[in-house]
C-alpha positions in Angstrom: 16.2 3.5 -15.2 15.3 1.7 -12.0 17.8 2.3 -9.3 18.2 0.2 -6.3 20.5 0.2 -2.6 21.3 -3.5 -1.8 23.6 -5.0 0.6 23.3 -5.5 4.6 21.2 -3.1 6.3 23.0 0.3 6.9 25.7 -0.4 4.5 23.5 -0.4 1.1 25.3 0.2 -2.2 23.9 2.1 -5.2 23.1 -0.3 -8.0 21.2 -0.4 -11.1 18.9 -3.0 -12.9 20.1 -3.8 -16.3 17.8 -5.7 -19.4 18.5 -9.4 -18.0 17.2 -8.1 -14.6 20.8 -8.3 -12.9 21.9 -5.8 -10.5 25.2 -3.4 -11.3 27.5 -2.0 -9.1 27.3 2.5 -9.3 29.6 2.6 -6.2 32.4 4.1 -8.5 30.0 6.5 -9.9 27.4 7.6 -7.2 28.1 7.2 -3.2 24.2 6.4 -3.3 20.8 6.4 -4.2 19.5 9.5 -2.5 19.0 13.4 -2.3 22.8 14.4 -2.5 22.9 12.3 -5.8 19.7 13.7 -7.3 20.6 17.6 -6.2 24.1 17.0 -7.7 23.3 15.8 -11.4 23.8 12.0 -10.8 21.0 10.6 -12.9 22.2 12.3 -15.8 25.7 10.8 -14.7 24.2 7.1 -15.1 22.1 7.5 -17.6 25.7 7.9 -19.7 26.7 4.4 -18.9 26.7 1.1 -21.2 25.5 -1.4 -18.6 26.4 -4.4 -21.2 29.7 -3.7 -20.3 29.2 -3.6 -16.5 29.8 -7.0 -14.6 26.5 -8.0 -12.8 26.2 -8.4 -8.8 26.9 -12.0 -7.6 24.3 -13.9 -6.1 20.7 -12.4 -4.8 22.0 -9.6 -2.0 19.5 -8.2 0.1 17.4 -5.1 -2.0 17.6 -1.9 1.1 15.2 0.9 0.6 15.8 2.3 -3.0 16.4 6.2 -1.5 18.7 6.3 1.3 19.1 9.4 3.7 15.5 10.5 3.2 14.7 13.4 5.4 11.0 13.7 4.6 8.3 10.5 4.6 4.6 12.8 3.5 2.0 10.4 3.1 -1.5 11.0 1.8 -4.5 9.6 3.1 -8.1 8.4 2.5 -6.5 9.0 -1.8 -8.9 6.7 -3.5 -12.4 7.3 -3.3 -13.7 3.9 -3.0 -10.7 3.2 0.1 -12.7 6.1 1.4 -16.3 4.6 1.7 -14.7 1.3 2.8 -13.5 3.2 5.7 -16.7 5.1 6.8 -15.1 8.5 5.7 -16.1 11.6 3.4 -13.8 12.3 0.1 -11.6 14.8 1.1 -11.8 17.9 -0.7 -8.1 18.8 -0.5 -5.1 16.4 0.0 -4.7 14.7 3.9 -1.7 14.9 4.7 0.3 13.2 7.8 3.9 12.5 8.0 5.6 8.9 8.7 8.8 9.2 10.5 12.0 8.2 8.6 12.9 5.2 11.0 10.4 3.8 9.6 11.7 2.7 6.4 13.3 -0.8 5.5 13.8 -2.6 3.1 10.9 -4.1 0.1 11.4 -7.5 1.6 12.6 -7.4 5.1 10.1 -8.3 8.1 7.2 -6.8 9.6 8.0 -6.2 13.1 4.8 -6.8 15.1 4.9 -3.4 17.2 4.5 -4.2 21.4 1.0 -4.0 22.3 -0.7 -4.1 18.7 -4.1 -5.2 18.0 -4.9 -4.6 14.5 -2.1 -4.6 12.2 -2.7 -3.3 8.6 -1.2 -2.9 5.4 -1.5 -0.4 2.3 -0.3 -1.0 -1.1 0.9 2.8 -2.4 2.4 4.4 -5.5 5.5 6.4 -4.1 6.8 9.7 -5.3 10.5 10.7 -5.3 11.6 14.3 -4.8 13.9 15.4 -7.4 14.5 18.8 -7.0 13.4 21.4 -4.2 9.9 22.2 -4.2 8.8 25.5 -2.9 5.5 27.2 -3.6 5.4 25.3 -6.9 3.4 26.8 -10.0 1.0 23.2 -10.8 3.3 23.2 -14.3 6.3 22.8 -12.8 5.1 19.6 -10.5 5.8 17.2 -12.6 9.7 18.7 -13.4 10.2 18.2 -9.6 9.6 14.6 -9.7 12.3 12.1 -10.0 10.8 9.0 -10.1 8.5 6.4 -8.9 8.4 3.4 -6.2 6.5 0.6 -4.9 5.3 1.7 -1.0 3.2 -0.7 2.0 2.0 2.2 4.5 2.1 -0.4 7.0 -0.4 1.0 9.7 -1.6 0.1 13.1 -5.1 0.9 13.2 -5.2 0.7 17.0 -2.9 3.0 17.3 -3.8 5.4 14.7 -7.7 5.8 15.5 -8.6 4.3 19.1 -5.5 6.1 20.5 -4.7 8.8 17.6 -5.3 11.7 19.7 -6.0 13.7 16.4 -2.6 12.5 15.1 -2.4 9.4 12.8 1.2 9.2 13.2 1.7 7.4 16.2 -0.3 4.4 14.3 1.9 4.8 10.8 5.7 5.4 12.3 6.5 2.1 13.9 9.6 0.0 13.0 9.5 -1.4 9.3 6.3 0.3 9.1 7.8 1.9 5.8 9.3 -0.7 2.8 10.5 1.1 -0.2 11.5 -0.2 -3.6 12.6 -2.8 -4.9 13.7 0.0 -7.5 13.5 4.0 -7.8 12.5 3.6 -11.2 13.2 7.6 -12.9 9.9 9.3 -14.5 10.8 8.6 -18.0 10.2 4.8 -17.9 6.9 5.4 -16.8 4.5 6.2 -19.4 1.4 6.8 -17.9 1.5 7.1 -14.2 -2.1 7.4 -13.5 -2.9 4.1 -15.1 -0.8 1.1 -13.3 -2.6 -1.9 -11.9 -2.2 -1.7 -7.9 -2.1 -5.2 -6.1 -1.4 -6.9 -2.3 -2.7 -10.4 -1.3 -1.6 -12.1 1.8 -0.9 -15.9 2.2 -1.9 -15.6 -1.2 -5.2 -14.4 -0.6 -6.6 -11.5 -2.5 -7.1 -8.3 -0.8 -6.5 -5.4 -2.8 -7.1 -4.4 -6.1 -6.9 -1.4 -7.9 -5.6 1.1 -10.2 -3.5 4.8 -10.0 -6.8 6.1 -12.4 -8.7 6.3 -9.1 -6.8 8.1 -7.4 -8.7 11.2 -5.8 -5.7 13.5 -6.4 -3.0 12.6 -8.8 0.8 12.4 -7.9 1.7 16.0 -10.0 -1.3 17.6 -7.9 -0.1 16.0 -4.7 3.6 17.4 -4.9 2.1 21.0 -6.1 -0.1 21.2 -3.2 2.7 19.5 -0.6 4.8 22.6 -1.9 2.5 25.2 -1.0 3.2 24.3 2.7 6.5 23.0 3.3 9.3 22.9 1.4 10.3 19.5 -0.3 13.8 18.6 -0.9 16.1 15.9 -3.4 15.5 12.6 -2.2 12.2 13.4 0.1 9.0 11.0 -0.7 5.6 10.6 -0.8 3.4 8.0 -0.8 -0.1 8.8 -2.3 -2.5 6.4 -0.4 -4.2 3.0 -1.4 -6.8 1.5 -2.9 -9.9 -0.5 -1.5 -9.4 -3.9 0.3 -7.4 -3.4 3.5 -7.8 -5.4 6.2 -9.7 -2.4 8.2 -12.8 -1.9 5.7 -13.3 -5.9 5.3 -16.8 -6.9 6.5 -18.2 -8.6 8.5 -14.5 -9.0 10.1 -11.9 -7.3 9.8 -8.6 -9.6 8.7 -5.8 -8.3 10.4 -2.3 -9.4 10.1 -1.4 -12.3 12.4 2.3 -13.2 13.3 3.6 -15.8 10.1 1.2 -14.1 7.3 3.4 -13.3 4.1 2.3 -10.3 2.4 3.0 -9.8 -1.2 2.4 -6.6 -2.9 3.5 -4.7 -6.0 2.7 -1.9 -8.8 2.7 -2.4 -12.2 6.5 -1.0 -13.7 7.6 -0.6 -10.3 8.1 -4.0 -9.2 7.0 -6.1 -6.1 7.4 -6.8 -2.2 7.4 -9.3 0.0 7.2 -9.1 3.6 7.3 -11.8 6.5 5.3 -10.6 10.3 7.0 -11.5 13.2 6.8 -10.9 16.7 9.2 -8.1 18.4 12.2 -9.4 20.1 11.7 -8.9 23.9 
């Protein structure tokens, strides 16, 4: 299934994608994409329907993040081992974790505020993980039962921020407003057959800039939510995005590329769909 939450921002409705692409209305059978519906059985709920039989959504409505309420944002860093050597760095042995916060998040296609006093904006195509059941001190063969699905993720970053004024903490460099689009769709773990083999891309203006593929990936999405789980405890509707491949605008050489105000970043994973993201200035 690939779930979305579309309408004006703070007032998304739960929808659903059906074979013509359309969006369909689950207001009268889920209040909403997001850790309440998971915990409670609403997937299952959903899966019951005959969308043929469901009237699609009018018109092109705005697509909001596709998990609403999230209480955790986990991200992963330095994930990919050639992202690594682009950025100077060793391959970690374990998983780097940070946290983004939650305010964050926005939509797959809304803008890119341009935080106040930013330098070198960034952007990182990632493969997100949704939390489908609580996850505490998971065995490894239970990981993959804990996931509920997948999502398309740009770990927007500040590099500024996050490394010439980190103070040990990247999180100050990743947390800025829309610094955190989801979607377009929560798409569940069965449509996915092979989650460490989809093509990654992001280009902006068109240009090329990243490439790459889940295969890479240092530590894979089931090993990422069992080790997450031996330190805090995930809940429904939580996520985490699992870091990016080479080609961001940090590790390009001579000279760095950094976003500019106008650039149009397009990104997307294969089965999960695509982004599209406008940067503009901060209102004063």
């Amino acid at each position: 299934m690939k779930l979305v939450r579309y309408g004006a921002a703070g007032r998304e409705k739960p929808g659903i994608i059906g074979e013509d692409g359309k969006i369909r209305d689950l207001s009268k059978v889920v209040k909403d994409i997001d850790g309440a519906m998971l915990a409670s059985g609403g997937l299952a709920k959903i899966k019951k329907l005959n969308l043929k039989r469901m009237k699609p959504v009018a018109g092109k409505p705005r697509l909001g993040p596709c998990v609403g309420n999230v209480r955790n944002f986990i991200a992963i860093g330095l994930n990919y081992s050639d992202h690594a050597a682009e950025a100077g760095m060793p391959v970690p042995k374990e998983p780097v974790i940070f946290s983004k916060t939650t305010t964050s998040i926005c939509g797959p296609n809304d803008d890119t505020v341009t935080p106040r006093d930013s330098t070198k904006l960034d952007y990182e195509v990632e493969i997100g993980i949704v939390i489908g059941r609580r996850a505490r001190y998971l065995e490894k063969d239970k990981a993959k039962a804990a996931i509920a699905g997948y999502f398309v993720g740009n770990d927007v970053s500040e590099r500024s921020f996050q490394i010439e004024r980190s103070g040990g903490q990247w999180m100050k460099g990743k947390s800025c407003e829309t610094f955190g689009p989801i979607g377009p769709w929560l798409v569940t773990r069965d449509e996915i057959k092979d989650v460490q083999n989809l093509d990654m891309w992001l280009d902006v203006n068109g240009e090329k800039r990243q490439r790459g593929n889940t295969r890479t990936m240092i530590f894979d999405c089931e090993h990422i939510v069992w080790y997450v789980s031996q330190f805090m405890v995930l809940e429904p509707g939580d996520i985490i995005i699992t870091g990016t491949p080479p080609g961001v605008a940090l590790g390009m050489k001579p000279t760095p590329k950094f976003l500019q105000v106008g650039d149009v970043v397009t990104l997307g994973i294969e089965g999960l769909g695509e982004q599209k993201q406008k940067v503009v200035a901060a209102k004063k």
